[in-house]
C-alpha positions as CSV (number, residue, x, y, z in Angstrom):
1,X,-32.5,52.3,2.3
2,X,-30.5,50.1,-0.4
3,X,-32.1,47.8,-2.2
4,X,-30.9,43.7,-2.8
5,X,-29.5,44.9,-5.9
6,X,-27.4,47.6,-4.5
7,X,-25.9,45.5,-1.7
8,X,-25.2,42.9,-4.4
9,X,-23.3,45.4,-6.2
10,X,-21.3,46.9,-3.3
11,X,-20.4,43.5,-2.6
12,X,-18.9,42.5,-5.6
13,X,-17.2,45.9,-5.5
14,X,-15.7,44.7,-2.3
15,X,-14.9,41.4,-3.2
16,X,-12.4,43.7,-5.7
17,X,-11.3,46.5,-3.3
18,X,-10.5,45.0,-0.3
19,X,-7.6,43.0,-1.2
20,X,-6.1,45.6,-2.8
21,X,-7.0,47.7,0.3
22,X,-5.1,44.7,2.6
23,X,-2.0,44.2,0.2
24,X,-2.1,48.6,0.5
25,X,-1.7,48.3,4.3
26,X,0.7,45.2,4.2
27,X,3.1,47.4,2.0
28,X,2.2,50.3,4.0
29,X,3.7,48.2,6.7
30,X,6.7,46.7,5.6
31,X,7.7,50.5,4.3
32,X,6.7,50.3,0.8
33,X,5.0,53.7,1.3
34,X,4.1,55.2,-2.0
35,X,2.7,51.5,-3.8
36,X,0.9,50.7,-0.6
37,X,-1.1,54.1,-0.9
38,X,-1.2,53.4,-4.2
39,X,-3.0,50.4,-3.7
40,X,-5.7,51.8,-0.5
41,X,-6.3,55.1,-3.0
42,X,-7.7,52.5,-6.1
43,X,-9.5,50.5,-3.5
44,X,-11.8,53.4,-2.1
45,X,-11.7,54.9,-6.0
46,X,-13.4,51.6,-6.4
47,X,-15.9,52.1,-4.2
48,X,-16.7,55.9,-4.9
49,X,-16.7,55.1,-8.6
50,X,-19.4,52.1,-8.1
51,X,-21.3,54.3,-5.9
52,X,-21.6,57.5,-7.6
53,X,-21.2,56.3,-11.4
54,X,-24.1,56.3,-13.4
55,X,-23.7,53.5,-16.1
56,X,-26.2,53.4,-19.0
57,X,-27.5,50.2,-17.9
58,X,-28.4,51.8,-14.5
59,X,-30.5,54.2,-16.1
60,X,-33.9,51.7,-16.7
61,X,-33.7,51.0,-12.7
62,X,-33.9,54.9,-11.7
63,X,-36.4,55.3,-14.0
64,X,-38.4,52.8,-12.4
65,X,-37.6,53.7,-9.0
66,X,-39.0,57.7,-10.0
67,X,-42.0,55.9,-11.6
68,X,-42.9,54.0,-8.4
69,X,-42.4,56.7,-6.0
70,X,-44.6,58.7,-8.1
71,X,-47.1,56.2,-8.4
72,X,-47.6,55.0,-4.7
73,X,-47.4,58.4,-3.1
74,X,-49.8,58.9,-0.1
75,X,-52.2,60.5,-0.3
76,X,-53.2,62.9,2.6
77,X,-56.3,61.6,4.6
78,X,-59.7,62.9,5.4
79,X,-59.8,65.4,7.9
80,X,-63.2,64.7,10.3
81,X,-62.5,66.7,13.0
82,X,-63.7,69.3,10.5
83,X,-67.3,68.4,10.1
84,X,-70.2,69.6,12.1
């Protein structure tokens, strides 16, 4: 599950792509072919890159996340069935 800071960022990724992504198709549309892919190829490149890329100021938060996830592990509970 994405956290709030993810979603922020794929939003402001969108707010980016997706009129480049709608000017694409418009081209697309009026037979402007090769700009209009052009255009829908660097909108989802857009969103790939944001996704996948690991920036250096990214790195503190997956630290953190690996720390927490080691930290608040469960731990497995006591078996009683196995007593006398």
């Amino acid at each position: 599950m994405a956290g709030i800071i993810d979603t922020i960022k794929l939003g402001g990724t969108l707010v980016l792509a997706l009129p480049a992504a709608i000017a694409g198709l418009e081209l697309v549309m009026s037979g402007q072919t090769n700009y209009g892919v052009a255009l829908i190829a660097l909108a989802i490149g857009l969103v790939v890159v944001q996704h996948w890329l690991t920036l250096p100021s990214d790195i503190p938060e997956l630290l953190a996340k690996r720390v927490v996830g080691t930290v608040t592990k469960e731990s497995e509970p006591d078996r009683e069935d196995d007593r006398p």
